[in-house]
VEXNUBA-489260 format. One record per residue: x, y, z of N, C-alpha, C in turn. Coordinates in steps of 0.02 Angstrom, whole numbers, padded with zeros to 5 digits, always signed. Each point is the difference from the previous one (the first is absolute). Example, Ala and Ser with C-alpha at 12.3 -4.5 7.8 and 13.67 -1.06 7.14 Angstrom:
// residues 2
+00660-00284+00390-00045+00059+00000+00045+00060+00000;-00018+00053-00036+00042+00059+00003-00039+00055+00037;
***
This chain:
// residues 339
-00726-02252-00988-00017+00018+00069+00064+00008+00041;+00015+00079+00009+00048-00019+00058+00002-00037+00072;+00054-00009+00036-00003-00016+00055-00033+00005+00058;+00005+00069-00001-00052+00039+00059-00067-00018+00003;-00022-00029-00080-00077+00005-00001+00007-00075-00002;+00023-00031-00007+00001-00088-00007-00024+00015+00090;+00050+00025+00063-00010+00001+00056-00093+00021-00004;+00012+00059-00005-00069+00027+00013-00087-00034-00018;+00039-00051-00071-00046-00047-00030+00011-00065+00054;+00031-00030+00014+00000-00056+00045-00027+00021+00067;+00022+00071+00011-00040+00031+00078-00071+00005-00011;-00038+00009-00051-00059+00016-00014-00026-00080-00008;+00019-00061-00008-00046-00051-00024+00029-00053+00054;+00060+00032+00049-00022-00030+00083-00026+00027+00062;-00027+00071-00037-00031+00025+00063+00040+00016+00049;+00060+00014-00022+00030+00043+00067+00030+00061-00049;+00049+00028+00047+00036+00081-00015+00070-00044-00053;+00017+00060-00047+00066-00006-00027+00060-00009+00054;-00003+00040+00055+00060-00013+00037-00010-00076+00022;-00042-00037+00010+00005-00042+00024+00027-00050-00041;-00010-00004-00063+00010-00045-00057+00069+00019+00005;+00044+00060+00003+00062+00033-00001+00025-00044+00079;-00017-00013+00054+00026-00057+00055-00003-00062-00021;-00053-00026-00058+00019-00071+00021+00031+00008-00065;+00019+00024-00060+00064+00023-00044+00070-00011+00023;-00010+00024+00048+00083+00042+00052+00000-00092+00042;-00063-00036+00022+00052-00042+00029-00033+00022+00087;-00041+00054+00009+00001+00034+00064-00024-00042+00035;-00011-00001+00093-00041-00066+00026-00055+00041+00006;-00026+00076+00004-00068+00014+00044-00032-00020-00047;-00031-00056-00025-00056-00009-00050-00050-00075+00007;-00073+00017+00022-00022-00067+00011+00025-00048-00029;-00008-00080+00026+00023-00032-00061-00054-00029-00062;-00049+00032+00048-00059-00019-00081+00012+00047-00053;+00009+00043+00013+00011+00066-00021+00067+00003-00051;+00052-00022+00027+00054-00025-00051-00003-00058-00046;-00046-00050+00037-00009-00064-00045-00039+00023-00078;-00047+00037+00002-00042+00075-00034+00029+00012-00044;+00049+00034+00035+00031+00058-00049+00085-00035-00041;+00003-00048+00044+00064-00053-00059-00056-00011-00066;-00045-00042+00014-00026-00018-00044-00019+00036-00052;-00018+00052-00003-00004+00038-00056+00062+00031-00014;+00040+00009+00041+00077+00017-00033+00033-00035-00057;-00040-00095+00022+00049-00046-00038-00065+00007-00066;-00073+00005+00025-00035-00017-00088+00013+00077-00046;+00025+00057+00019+00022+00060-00030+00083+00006-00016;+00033-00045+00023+00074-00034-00032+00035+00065+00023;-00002+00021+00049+00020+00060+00063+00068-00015-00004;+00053+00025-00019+00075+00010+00028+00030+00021+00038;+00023-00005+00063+00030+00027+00023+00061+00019-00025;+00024+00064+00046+00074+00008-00020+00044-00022+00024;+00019-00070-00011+00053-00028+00062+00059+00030-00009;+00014+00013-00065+00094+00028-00017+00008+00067+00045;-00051+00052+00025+00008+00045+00032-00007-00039+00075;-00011-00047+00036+00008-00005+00059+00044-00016+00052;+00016+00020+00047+00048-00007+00039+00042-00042+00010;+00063-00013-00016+00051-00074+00003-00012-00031+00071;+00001-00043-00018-00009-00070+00056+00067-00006+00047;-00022+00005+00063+00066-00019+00060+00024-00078-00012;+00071-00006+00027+00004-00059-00014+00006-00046+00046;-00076-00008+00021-00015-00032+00061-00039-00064-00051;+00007-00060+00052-00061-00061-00005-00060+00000+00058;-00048+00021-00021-00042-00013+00060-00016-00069+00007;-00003-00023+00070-00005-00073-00001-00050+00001+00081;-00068-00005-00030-00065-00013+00052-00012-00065+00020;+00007-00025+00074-00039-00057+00023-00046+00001-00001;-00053-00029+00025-00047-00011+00028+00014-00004+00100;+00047-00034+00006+00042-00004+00084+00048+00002-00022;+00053+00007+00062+00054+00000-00021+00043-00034+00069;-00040-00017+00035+00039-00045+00065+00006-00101-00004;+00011+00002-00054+00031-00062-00010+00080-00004-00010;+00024-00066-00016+00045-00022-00042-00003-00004-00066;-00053-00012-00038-00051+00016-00054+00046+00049-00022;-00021+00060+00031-00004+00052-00036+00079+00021-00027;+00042-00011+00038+00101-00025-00004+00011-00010-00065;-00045-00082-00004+00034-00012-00065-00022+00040-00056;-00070+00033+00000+00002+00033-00054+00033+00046-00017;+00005+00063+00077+00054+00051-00015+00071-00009-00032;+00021-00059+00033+00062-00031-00031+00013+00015-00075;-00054-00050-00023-00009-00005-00063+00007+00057-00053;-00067+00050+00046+00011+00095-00043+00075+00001-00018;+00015+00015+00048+00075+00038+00034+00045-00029-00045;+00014-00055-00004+00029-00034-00038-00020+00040-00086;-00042+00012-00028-00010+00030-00070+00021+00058+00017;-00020+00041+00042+00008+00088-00016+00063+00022+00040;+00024-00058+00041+00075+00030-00004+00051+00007-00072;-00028-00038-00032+00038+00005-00057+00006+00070-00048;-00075+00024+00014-00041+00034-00043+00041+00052+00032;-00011+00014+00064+00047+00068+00035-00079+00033+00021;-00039-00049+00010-00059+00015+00038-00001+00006+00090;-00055+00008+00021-00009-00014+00062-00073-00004+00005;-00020-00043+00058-00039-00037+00014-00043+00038+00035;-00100-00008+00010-00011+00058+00064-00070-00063+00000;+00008-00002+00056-00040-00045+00046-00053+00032+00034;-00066-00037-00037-00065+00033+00068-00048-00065-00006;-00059-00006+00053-00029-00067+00001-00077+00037+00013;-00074-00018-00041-00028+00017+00025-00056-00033+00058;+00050-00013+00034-00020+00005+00094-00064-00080-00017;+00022-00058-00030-00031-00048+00001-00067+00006-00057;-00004+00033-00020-00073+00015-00046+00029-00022-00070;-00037-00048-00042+00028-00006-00073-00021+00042-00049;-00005+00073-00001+00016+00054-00040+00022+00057+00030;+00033+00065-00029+00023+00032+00033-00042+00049+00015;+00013+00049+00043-00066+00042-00005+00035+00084-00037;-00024+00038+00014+00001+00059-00038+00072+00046+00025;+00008+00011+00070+00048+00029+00038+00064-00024-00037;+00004-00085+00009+00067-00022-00041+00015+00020-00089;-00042+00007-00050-00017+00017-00056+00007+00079+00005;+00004+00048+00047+00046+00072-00021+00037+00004+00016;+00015-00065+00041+00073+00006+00028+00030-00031-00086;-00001-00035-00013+00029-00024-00065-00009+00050-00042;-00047+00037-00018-00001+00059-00052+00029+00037+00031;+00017+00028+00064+00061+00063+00002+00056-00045-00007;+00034-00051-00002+00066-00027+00007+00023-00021-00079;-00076-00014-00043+00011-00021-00063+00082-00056-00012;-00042-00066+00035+00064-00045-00015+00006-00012-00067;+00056-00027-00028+00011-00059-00059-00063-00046-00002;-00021-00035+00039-00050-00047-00008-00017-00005+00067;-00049-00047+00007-00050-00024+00066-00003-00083+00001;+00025-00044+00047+00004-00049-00035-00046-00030+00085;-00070-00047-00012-00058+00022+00070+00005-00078+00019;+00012-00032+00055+00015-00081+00034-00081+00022+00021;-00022-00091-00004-00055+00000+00031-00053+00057+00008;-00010+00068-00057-00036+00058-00001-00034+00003-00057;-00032+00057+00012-00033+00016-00092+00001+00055-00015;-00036+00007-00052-00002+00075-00001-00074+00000-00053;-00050+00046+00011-00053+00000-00021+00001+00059-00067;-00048-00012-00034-00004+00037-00057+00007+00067+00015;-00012+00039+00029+00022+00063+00005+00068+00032+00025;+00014-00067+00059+00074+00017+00023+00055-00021-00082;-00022-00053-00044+00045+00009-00048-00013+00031-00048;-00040+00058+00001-00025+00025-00048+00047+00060+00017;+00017+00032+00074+00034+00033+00026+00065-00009-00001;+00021-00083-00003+00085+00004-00025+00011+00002-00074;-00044-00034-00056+00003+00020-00056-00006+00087-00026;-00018+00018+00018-00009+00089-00022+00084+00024+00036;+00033-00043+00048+00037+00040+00006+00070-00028-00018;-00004-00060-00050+00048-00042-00043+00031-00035+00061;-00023-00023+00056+00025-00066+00055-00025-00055+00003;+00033-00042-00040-00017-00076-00007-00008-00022+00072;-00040-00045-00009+00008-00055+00056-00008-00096-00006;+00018-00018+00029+00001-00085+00005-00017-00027+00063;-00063-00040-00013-00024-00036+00085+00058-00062-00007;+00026-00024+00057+00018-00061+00003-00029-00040+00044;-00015-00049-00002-00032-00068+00026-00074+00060+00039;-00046-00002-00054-00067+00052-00004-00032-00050+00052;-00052+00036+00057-00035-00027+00026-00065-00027-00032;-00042+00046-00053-00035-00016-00036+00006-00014-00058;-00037-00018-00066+00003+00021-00068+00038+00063-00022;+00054+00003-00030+00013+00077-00012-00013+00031-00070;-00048-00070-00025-00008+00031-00081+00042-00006-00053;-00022-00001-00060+00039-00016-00060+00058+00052+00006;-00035+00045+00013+00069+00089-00037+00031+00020+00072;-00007-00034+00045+00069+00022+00055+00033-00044-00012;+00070+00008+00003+00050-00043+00020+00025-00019+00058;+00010-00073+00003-00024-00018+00063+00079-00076-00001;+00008+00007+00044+00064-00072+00001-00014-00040+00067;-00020-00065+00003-00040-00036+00054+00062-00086-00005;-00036-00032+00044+00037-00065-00021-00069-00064-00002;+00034-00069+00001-00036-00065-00021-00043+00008+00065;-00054+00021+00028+00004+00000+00076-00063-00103-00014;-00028+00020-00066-00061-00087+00000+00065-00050+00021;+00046+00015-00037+00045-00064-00024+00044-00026+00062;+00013+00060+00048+00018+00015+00042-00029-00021+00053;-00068-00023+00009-00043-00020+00039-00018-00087-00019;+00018-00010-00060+00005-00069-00012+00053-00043-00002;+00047+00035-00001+00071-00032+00029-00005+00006+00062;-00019+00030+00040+00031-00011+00088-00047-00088+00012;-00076+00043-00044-00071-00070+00025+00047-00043-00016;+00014-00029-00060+00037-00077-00024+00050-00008+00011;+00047+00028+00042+00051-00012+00032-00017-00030+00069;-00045+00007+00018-00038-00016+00090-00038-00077-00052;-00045+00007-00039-00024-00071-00009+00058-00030-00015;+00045+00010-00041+00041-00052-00018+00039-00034+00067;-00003+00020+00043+00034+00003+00060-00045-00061+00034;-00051+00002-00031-00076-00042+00044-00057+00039+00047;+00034+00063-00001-00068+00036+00022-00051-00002-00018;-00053-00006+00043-00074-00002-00028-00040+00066+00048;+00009+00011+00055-00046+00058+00018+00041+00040+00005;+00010+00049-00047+00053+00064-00017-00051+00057+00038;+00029+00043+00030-00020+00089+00004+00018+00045-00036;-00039+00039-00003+00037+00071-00019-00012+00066+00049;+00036+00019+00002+00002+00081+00031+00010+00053-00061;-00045-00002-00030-00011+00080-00063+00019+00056+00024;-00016+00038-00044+00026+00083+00012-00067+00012-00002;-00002+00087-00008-00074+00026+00008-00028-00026-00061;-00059-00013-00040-00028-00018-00041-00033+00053-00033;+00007+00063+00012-00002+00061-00035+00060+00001-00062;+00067-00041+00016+00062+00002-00035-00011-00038-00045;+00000+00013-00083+00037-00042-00036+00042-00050-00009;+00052+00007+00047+00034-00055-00006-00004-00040+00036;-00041+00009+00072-00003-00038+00032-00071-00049+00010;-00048+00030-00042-00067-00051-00036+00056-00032-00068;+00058-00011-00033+00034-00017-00051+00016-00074+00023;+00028+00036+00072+00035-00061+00046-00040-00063+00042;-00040+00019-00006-00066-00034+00029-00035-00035-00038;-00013+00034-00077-00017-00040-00076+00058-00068+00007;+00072+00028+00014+00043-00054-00023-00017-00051+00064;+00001+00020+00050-00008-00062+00047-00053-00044-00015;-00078+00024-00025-00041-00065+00002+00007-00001-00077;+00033+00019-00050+00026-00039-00047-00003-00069+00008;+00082+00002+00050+00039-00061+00003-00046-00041+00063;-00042+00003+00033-00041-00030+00036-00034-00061-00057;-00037+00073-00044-00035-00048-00040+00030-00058-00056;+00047+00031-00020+00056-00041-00041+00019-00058+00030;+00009+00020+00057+00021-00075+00045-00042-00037+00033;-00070-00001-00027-00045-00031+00027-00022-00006+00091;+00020+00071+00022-00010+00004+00060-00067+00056-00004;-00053-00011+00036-00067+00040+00005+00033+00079+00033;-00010+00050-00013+00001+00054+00045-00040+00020+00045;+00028+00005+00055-00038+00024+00071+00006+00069+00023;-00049+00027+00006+00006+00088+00001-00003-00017+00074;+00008-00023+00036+00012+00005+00088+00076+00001-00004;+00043-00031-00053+00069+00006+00022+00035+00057-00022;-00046+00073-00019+00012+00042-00037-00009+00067+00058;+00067+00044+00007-00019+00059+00017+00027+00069-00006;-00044+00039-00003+00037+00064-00058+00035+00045+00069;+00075+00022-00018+00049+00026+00033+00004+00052-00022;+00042+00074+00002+00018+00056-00010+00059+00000-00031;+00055-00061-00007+00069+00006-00022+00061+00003+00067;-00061+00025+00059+00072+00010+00064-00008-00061+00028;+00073+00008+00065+00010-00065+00052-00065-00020+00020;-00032+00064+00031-00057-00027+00041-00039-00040-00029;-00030+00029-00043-00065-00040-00033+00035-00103-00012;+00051+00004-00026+00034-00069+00020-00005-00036+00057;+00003+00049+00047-00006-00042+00052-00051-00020+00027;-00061+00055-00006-00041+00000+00030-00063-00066-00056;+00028+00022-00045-00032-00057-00048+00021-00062-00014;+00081-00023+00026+00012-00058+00018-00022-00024+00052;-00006+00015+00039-00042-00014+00074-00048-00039+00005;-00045+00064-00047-00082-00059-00008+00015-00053-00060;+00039-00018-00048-00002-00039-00048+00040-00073+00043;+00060+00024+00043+00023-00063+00050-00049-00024+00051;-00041+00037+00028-00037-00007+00043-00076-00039-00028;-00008-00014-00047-00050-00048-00046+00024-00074+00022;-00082-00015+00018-00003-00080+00003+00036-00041-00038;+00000+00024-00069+00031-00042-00049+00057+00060-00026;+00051+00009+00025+00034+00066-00002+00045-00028-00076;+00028+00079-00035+00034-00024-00074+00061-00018+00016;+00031-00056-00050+00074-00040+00008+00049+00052-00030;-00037+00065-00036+00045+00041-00043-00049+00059+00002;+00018+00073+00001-00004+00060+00012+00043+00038-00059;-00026+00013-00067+00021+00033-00075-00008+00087+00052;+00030+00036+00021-00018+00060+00004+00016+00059-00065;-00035+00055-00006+00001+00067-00055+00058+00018+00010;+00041+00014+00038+00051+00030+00013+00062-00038+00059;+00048+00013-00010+00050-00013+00071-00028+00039+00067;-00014+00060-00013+00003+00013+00052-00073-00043+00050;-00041-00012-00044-00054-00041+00031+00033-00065+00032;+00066-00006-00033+00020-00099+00005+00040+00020+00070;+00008+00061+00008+00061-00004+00044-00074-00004+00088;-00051+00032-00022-00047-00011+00053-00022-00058+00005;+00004-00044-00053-00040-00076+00014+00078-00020+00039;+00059+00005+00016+00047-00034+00001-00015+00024+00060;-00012+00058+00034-00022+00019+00071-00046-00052+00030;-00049+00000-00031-00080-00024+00021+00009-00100+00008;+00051-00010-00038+00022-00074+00002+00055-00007+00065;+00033+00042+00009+00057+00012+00054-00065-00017+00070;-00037+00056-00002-00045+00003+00047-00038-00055+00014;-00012-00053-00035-00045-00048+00001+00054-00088+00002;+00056+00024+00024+00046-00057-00033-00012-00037-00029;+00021+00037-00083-00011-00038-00044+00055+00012-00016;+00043-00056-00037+00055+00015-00041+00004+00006-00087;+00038+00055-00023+00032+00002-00074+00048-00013-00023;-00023-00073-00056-00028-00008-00017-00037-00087+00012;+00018-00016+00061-00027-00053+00021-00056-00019+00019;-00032+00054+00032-00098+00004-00006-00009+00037-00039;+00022+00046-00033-00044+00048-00040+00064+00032-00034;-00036-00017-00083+00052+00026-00059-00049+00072+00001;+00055+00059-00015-00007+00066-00013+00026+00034-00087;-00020+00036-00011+00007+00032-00098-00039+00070+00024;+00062+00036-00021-00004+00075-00005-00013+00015-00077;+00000+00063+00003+00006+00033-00071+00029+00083+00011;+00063-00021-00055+00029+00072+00003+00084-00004-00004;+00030-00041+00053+00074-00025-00010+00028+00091+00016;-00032+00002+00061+00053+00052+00052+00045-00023+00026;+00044+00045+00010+00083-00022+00033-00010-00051+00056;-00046+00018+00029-00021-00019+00068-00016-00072+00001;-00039-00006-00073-00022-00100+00000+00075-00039-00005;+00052+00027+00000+00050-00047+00000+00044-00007+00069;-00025+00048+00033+00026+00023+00070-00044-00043+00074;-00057-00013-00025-00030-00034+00044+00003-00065+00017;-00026-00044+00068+00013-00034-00009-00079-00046+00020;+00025-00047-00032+00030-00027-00069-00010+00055-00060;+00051-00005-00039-00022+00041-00040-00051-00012-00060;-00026+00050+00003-00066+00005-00049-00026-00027-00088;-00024-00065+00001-00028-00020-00082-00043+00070-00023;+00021+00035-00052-00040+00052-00020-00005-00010-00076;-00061+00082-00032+00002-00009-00062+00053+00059-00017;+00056+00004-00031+00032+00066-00035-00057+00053-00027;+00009+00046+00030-00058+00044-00046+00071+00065-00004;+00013+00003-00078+00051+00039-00002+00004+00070+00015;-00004+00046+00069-00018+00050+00001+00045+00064-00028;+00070-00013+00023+00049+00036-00023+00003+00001-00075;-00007-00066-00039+00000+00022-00084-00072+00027-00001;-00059-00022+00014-00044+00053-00017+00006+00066+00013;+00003+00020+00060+00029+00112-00001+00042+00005-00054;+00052-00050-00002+00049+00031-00066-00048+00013-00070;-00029-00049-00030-00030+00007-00051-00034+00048+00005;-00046-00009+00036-00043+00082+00017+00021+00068-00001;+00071+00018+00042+00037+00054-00009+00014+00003-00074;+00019-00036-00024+00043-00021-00078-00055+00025-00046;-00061-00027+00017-00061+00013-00046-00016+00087+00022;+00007+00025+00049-00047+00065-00001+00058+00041-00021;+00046+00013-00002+00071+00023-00017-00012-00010-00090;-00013-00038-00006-00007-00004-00105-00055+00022-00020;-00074-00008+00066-00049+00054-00039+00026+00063-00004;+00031+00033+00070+00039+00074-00008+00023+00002-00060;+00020-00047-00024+00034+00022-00086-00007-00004-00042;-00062-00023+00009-00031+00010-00073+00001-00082-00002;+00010-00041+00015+00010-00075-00020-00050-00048+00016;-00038-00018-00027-00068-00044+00015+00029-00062+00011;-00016-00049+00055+00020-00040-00002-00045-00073-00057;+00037-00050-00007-00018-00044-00025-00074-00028+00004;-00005-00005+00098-00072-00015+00029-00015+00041+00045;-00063-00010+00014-00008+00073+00055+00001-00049+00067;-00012-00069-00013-00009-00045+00059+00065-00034-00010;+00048-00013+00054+00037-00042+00020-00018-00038+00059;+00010-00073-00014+00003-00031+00058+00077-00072-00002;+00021+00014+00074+00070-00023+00001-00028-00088+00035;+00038-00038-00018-00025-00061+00024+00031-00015+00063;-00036-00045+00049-00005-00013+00075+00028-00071-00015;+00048-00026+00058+00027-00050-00002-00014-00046+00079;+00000-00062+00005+00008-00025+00068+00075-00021+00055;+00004+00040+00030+00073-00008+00037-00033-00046+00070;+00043-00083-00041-00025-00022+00066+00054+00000+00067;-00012-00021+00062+00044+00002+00039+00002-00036+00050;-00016+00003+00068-00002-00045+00063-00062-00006+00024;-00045+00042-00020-00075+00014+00053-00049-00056-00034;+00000-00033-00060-00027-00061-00021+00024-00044-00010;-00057-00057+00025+00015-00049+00003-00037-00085+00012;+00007-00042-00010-00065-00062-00017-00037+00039+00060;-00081-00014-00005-00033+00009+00039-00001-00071+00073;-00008+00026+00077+00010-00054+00045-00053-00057-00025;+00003-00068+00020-00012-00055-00034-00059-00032+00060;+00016+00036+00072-00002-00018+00070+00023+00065+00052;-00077-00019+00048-00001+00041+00044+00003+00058-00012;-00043+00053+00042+00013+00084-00006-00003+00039+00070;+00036+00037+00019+00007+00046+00026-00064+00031+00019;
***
């Protein structure tokens, strides 16, 4: 069977036209995505080849997609890129899609006319048709620290975020804390339902009951810190310790305690997660968890750069381990009197 008719046979038993089977071939975006989900599938049970050796050489760009990109967050990862593909004699191209955790279609021709080296997606995804669209056109990609599941066959490089959440908890009990908080991230996130697993871990480990009143889900920014330290200080029986998802949440409880004169860490021990420049700059400066962001982009760059070459890596999942950097913001819980 030649080619033409392999097309014409796969066009005939998905019910659409040959040209169309010839777009989602090529990689093209005008194509439903049921419609491509369709027509992969019988591409892959008819063992369909593309011709990759005839397709267009790859720019030597890294695409590197947020999800946002108005953090400090987002620094260290670029850092991190930059750091691999300067070497490479690459360059870097930056786009975010506008807070949503997948990208949508507009950004995906923008990547097929630019045809980077690789796609390497923070906090994004990419759905079966959008990688069905970078595979046809030989552009690897790598999620790092995935908001959801990203599946056995993406490659994906994340860190300890459970373990990470059980070191900040047993660092506050060991301290003598008993009514700990948390300020979470969205709970749509992976890592931040990870971090939340690790906190009543160590609740339960330490024979302390968990209280879902001392629990409240944040976004990752200042505000939500603050605004969620507020009501957790403002409790009858308010917490001796506040575990927040992120720094930038810790840097709002450090507001919301300012506001309420409370002092850190003399009424109230604070635990970030993340170990931004910034937790060492504050004051007091910040007990956090290391969440290695700069070696993770590196690995990630490192990894989508060796699929370009043909080089499978070892695992398709990496995860880098999270450490506790303690510092000034904890401390015994008060013994007497509160604020």
């Amino acid at each position: 069977m030649t080619r033409a008719a392999t097309l014409a046979e796969i066009a005939r038993k998905a019910g659409v036209s040959t040209p169309t089977v010839s777009k989602v071939v090529n990689g093209r975006a005008d194509v439903a995505p049921a419609t491509r989900e369709r027509v992969e599938e019988l591409l892959h049970q008819h063992g369909y080849q593309r011709r990759r050796s005839n397709s267009a050489p790859s720019s030597p760009l890294l695409e590197l997609v947020f999800h946002e990109l108005e953090s400090a967050w987002a620094m260290e990862v670029i850092r991190g890129v930059e750091n691999v593909v300067r070497d490479e004699g690459m360059s870097v191209v930056l786009s975010e899609s506008s807070g949503r955790l997948s990208v949508g279609q507009s950004w995906m021709d923008g990547v097929l006319a630019r045809r980077p080296t690789g796609v390497v997606l923070v906090l994004s995804g990419l759905d079966e048709a959008q990688q069905a669209q970078l595979t046809s056109r030989d552009i690897p990609f790598v999620v790092m620290d995935p908001a959801g599941d990203p599946g056995q066959d993406m490659p994906a490089v994340g860190t300890t975020n459970w373990n990470g959440g059980l070191a900040a908890t047993r660092h506050l009990l060991d301290l003598g804390h008993r009514r700990i908080g948390m300020i979470a991230g969205p709970r749509r996130m992976m890592c931040s339902r990870a971090r939340i697993d690790g906190y009543r871990a160590a609740l339960e480990t330490g024979g302390v009951a968990f209280d879902p009143a001392l629990i409240r889900e944040g976004n990752f920014y200042h505000e939500t810190g603050y605004w969620a330290g507020l009501e957790l200080l403002r409790l009858e029986d308010r917490p001796t310790a506040i575990f927040t998802g992120n720094d930038l949440q810790a840097l709002g409880v450090y507001e919301a305690a300012r506001e309420l004169g409370l002092h850190i860490p003399k009424d109230l021990s604070v635990v970030g997660f993340d170990d931004l420049p910034i937790a060492r700059w504050v004051g007091p400066p910040l007990t956090t968890v290391r969440q290695p962001l700069t070696e993770m982009a590196e690995v990630a760059a490192r990894m989508v750069i060796d699929l370009a070459r043909g080089n499978l890596p070892s695992a398709l999942r990496v995860d880098l381990a999270t450490s506790l950097v303690e510092r000034s913001s904890t401390a015994r819980p008060p013994t007497a009197g509160r604020h």
